[in-house]
C-alpha positions in Angstrom: -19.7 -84.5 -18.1 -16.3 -83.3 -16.6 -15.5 -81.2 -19.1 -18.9 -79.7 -18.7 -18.2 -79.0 -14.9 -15.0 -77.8 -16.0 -16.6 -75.1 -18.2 -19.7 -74.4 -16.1 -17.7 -73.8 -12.7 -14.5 -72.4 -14.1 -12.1 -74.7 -12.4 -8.9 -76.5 -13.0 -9.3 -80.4 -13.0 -6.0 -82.2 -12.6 -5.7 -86.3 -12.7 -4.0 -88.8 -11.1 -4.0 -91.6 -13.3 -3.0 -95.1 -11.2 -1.9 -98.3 -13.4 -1.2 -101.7 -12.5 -0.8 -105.3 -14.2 -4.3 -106.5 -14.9 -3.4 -109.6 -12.7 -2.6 -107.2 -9.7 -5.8 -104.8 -10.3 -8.0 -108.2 -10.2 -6.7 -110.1 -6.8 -7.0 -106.3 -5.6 -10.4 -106.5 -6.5 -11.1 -110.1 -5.5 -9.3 -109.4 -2.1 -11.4 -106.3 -1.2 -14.5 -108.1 -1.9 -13.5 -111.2 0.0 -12.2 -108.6 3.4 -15.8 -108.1 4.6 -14.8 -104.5 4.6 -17.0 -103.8 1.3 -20.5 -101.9 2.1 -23.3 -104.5 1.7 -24.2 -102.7 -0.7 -21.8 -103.7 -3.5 -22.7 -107.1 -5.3 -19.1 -108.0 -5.7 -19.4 -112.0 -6.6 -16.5 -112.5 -9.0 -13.3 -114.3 -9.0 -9.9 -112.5 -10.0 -10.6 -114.8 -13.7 -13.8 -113.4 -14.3 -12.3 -109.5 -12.8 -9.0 -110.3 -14.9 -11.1 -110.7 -17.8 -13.8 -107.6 -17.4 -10.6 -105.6 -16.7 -8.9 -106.9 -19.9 -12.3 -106.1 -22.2 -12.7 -102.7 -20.5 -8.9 -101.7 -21.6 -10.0 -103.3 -25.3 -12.8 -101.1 -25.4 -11.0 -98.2 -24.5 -12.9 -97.6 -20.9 -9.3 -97.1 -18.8 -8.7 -93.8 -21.0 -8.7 -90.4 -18.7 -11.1 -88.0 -18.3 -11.5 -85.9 -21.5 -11.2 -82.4 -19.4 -8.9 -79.7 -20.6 -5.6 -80.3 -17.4 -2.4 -81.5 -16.4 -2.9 -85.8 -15.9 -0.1 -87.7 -14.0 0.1 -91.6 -14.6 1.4 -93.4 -11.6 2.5 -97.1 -11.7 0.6 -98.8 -8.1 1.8 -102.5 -9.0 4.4 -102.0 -5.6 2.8 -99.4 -3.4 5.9 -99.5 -1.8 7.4 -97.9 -5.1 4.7 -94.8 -5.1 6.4 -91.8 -4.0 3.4 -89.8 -2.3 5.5 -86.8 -1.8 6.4 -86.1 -5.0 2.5 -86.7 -6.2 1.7 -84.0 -3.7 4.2 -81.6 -4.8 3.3 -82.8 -8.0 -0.7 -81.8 -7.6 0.4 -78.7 -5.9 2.7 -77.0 -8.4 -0.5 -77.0 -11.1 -3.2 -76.0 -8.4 -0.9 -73.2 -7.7 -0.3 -72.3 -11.6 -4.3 -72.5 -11.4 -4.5 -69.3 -9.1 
């Protein structure tokens, strides 16, 4: 589908791809569900177990790949947000929209 968009509009698609421990991505889940910030409309009823363990099939099956799309991709560890460096993501995203132009 992206790389279809990609082709049909002519435009550079660039990724930022954000890992974490499975452990970490599933208490983030459970702990956004649980903050009665989520839209109603999201069914979220899980524990972090039963997250932990969707999260573990998906990367089994292959699901936590990125997009197929012909671009620069840039993998970022989020397990310490405190250890993402936003700047040089930015500068990062910047230097291949520019080569883009």
């Amino acid at each position: 589908m992206f790389q279809d968009w990609q082709n049909e509009y002519n435009c550079r698609i660039v990724q930022i791809i954000c890992r974490t421990d499975v452990d970490v991505l599933a208490q983030r889940y459970f702990d956004r569900q649980i903050s009665g910030n989520r839209h109603q409309g999201h069914l979220d009823t899980g524990t972090p177990e039963e997250y932990r363990a969707n999260f573990v099939e998906r990367v089994k099956n292959g699901e936590d790949q990125p997009l197929t799309v012909d671009g620069p991709a840039y993998t970022i560890d989020t397990t310490n947000f405190k250890d993402v460096k936003v700047d040089t993501i930015v500068e990062w995203v910047k230097s291949h929209m520019e080569q883009a132009s």
